[in-house]
C-alpha positions in Angstrom: -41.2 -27.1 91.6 -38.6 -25.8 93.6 -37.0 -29.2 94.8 -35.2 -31.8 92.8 -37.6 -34.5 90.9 -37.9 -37.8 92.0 -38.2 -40.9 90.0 -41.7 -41.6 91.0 -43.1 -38.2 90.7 -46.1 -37.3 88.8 -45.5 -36.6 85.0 -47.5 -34.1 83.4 -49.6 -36.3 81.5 -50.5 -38.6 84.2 -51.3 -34.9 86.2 -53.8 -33.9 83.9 -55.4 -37.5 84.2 -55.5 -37.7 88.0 -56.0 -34.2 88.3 -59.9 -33.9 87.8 -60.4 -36.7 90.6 -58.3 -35.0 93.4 -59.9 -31.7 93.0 -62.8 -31.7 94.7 -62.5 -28.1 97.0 -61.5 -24.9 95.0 -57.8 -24.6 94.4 -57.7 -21.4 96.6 -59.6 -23.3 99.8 -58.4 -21.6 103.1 -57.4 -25.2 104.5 -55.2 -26.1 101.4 -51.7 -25.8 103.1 -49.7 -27.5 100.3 -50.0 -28.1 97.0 -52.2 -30.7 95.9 -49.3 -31.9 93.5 -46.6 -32.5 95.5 -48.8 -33.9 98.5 -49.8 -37.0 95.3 -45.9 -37.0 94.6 -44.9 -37.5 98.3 -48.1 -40.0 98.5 -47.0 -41.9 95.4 -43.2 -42.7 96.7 -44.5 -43.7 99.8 -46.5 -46.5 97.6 -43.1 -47.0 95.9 -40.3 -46.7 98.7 -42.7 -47.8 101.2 -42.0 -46.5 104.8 -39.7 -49.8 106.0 -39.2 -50.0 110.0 -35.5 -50.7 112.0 
């Protein structure tokens, strides 16, 4: 990880849990632009900051 952690990101326990369920093309798959991780980290503070309009 090449950015700063955020409170709500994934810890490596809960990783290995989720992990299995999210995986279901190859790790290598042409249309994978970002990794799978951070794209649950980003998903999960959206759940926890939510995305409040002005």
């Amino acid at each position: 990880m090449t950015r700063k952690p955020y409170p709500s990101d994934i810890s490596e326990e809960e990783w290995h849990f989720v992990a299995p369920y999210l995986r279901l093309m190859d790790v290598n798959a042409p249309q994978r632009r970002h990794d799978l991780r951070e794209v649950f980290n980003a998903l999960r503070w959206l759940a926890r900051a939510g995305a409040p309009w002005r």
